[in-house]
C-alpha positions as semicolon CSV with decimal commas, in nm:
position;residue;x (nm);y (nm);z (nm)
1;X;2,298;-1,461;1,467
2;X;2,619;-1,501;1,272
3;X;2,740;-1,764;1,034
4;X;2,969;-2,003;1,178
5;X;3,291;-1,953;1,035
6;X;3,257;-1,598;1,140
7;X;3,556;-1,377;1,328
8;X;3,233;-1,267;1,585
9;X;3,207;-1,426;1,930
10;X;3,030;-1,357;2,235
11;X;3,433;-1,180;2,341
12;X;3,314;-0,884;2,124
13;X;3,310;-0,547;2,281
14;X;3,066;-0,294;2,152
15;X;3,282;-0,084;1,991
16;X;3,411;-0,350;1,831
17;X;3,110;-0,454;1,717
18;X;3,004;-0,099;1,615
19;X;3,153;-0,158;1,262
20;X;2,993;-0,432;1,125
21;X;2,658;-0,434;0,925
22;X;2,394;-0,522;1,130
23;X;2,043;-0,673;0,970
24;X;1,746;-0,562;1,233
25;X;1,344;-0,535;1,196
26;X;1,260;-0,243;1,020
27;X;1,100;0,032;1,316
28;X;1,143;-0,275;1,612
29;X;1,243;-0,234;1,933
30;X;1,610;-0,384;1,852
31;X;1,615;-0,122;1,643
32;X;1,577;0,170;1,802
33;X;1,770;0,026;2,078
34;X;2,128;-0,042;1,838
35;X;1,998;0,311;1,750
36;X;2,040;0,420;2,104
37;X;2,318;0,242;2,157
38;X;2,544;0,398;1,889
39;X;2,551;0,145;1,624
40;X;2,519;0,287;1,256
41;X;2,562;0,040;1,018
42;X;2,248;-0,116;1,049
43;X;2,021;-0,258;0,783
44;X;1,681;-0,202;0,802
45;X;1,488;-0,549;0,695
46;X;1,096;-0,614;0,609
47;X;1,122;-0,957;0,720
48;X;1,380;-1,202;0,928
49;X;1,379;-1,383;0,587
50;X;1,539;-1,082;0,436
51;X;1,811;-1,082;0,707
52;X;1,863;-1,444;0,689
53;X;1,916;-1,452;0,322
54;X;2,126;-1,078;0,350
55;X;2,355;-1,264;0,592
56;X;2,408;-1,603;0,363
57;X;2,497;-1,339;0,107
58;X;2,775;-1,146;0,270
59;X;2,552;-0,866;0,274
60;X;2,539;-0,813;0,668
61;X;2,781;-0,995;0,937
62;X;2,453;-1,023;1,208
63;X;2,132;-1,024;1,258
64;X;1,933;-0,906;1,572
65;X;1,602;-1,051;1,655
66;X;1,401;-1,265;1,883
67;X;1,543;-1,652;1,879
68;X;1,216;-1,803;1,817
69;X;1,132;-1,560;1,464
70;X;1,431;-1,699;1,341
71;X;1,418;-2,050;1,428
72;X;1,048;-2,039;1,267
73;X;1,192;-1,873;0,933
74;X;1,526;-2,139;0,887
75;X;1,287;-2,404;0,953
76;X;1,066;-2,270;0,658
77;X;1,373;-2,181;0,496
78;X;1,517;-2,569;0,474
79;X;1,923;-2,572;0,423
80;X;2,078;-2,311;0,331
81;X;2,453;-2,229;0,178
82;X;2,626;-1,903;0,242
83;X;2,778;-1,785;-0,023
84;X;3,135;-1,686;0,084
């Protein structure tokens, strides 16, 4: 997930996308796997809250995670404002 007014888009090649801060599970699956991958600018979170809130404060540019977690959490969440 990115914010909307974001430079990202699905164009992105890996490396590319190798230098931006990435917000993922701690110790998941998506993790390991960016791991694997070659991506080291990743933020390890506790909860997709975390990542949400890391990415409406500049902190990260994505986050990785399963659609439905995240849905779940900015439905909790209510609206949000980035702060850019």
């Amino acid at each position: 997930m990115t914010l909307s007014n974001s430079e990202l888009s699905k164009e992105n090649t890996k490396e590319q996308l190798l230098n931006y801060p990435i917000a993922v599970q701690a110790k998941s699956v998506s993790y390991y796997y960016l791991r694997y991958l070659g991506f080291k600018n990743i933020r390890q979170v506790r909860s997709v809250k975390q990542g949400i809130l890391m990415l409406l404060n500049a902190r990260v540019d994505l986050i990785v995670g399963r659609k439905s977690g995240m849905l779940k959490t900015l439905t909790q969440l209510g609206p949000l404002t980035p702060k850019l």
